[in-house]
C-alpha positions in Angstrom: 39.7 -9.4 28.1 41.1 -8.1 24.9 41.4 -9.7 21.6 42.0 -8.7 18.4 40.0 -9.3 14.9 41.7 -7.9 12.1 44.1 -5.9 14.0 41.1 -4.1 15.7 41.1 -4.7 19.5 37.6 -5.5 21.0 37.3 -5.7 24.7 35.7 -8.8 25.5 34.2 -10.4 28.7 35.6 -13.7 29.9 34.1 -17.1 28.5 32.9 -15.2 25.3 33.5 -17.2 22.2 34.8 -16.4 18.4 31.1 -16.0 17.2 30.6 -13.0 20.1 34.2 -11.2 18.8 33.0 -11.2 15.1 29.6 -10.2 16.5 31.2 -7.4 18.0 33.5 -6.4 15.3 30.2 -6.1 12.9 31.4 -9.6 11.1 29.3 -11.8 11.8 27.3 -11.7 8.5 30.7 -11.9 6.7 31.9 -15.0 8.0 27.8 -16.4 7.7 28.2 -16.0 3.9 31.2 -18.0 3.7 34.2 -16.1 4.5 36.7 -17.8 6.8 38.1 -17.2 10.7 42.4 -18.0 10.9 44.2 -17.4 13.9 47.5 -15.4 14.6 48.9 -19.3 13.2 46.9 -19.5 10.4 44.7 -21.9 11.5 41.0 -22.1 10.8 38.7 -21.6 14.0 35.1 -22.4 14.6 32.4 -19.6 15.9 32.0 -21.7 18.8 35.6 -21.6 19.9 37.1 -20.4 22.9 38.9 -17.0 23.5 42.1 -16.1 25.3 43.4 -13.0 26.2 45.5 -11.1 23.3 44.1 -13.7 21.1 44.3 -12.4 17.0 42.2 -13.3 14.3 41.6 -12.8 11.2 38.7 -13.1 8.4 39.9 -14.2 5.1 37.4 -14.7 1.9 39.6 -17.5 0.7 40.4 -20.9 2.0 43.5 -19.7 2.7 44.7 -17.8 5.8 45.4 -13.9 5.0 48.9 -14.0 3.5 50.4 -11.8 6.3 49.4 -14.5 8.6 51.3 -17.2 7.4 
């Protein structure tokens, strides 16, 4: 499946989680040193959440979603 992290798409197999996209996107240490994970909605996600198909997000370093997200 596809998703998208920061705009970049990352082909993903089924049942992966949001901790295997940022993983994959080279992210992963990012988000461990306290940057956030927002959805196209701007809501905040967990590493262990689940993935759909065409699903966007994005890494903010604020508590805030990314303003374009919004």
């Amino acid at each position: 499946m596809k998703v998208f992290v920061n705009n970049r798409p990352l082909d993903l197999l089924p049942g992966m989680t949001v901790r295997h996209a940022l993983v994959t996107a080279g992210l992963f240490r990012t988000v461990s040193s306290g940057e956030k994970v927002f959805d196209e909605w701007g809501n905040e996600v967990g590493l262990d959440g689940g993935l759909s198909e065409g699903e966007k997000l994005y890494v903010s370093d604020s508590a805030d979603p990314p303003s374009h997200v919004r």
